[in-house]
C-alpha positions in Angstrom: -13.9 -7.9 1.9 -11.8 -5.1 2.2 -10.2 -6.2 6.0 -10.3 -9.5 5.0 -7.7 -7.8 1.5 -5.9 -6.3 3.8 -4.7 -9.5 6.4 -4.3 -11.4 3.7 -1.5 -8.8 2.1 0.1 -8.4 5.4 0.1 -12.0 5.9 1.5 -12.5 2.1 3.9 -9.7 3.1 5.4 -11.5 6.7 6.3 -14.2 4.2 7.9 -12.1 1.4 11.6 -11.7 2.0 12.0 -7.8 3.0 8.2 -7.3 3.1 8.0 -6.7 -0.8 5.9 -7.8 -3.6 8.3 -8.0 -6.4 5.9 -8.2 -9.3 2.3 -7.9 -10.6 2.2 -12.1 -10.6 2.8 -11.9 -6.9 -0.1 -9.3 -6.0 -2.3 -10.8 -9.0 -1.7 -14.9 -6.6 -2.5 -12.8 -3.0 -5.5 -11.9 -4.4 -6.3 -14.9 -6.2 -6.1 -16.3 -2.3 -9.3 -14.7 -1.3 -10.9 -15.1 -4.2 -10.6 -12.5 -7.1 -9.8 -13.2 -10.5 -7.3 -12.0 -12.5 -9.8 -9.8 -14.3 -11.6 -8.4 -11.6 -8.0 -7.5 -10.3 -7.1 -5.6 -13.5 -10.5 -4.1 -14.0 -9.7 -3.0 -9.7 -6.6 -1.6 -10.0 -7.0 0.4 -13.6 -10.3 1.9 -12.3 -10.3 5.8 -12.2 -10.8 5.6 -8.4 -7.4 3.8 -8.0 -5.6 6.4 -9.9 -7.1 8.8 -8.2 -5.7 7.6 -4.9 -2.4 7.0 -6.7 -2.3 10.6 -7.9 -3.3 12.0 -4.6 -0.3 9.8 -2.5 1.9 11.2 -5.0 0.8 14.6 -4.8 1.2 14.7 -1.1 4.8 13.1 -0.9 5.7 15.6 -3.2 4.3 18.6 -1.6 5.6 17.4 2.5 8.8 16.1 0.6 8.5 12.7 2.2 11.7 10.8 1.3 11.1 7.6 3.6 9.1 6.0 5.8 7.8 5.9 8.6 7.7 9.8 8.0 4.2 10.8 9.4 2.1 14.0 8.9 0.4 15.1 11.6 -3.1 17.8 11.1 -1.4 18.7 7.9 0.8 20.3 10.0 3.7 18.9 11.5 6.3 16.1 10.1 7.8 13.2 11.7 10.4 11.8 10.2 11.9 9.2 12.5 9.4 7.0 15.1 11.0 5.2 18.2 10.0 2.8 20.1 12.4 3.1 22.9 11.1 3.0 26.6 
């Protein structure tokens, strides 16, 4: 289930102007796609292990000062804040 959740928001994303979901409807209808209710959904993302996640993300843009992305942390270590592709 959980790779299946995951090409089903990127595939919901690549059809989203700017690669956004704009509200909780949108997320609530991608999920609804592979099969979760509207209640499983809420009881998902109010659980305490979600918000722990949450907390944690915030706690570690705050602490590398992460402004944008792509900004990647390397061995908790060393920041990148720009990634090119250029050959």
């Amino acid at each position: 289930m959980k790779n299946a959740t995951g090409t089903v928001i990127i595939n919901a994303l690549s059809g989203v102007q700017k690669n956004t979901i704009k509200s909780e409807k949108e997320l609530i209808e991608i999920f609804s796609s592979i099969g979760v209710s509207k209640d499983e959904f809420r009881k998902g993302i109010e659980s305490e292990k979600v918000n722990e996640t949450v907390n944690e993300w915030k706690f570690q843009i705050r602490k590398n000062k992460i402004k944008g992305t792509p900004t990647l942390i390397i061995n908790n270590k060393y920041k990148i804040k720009e990634v090119s592709n250029s050959k």
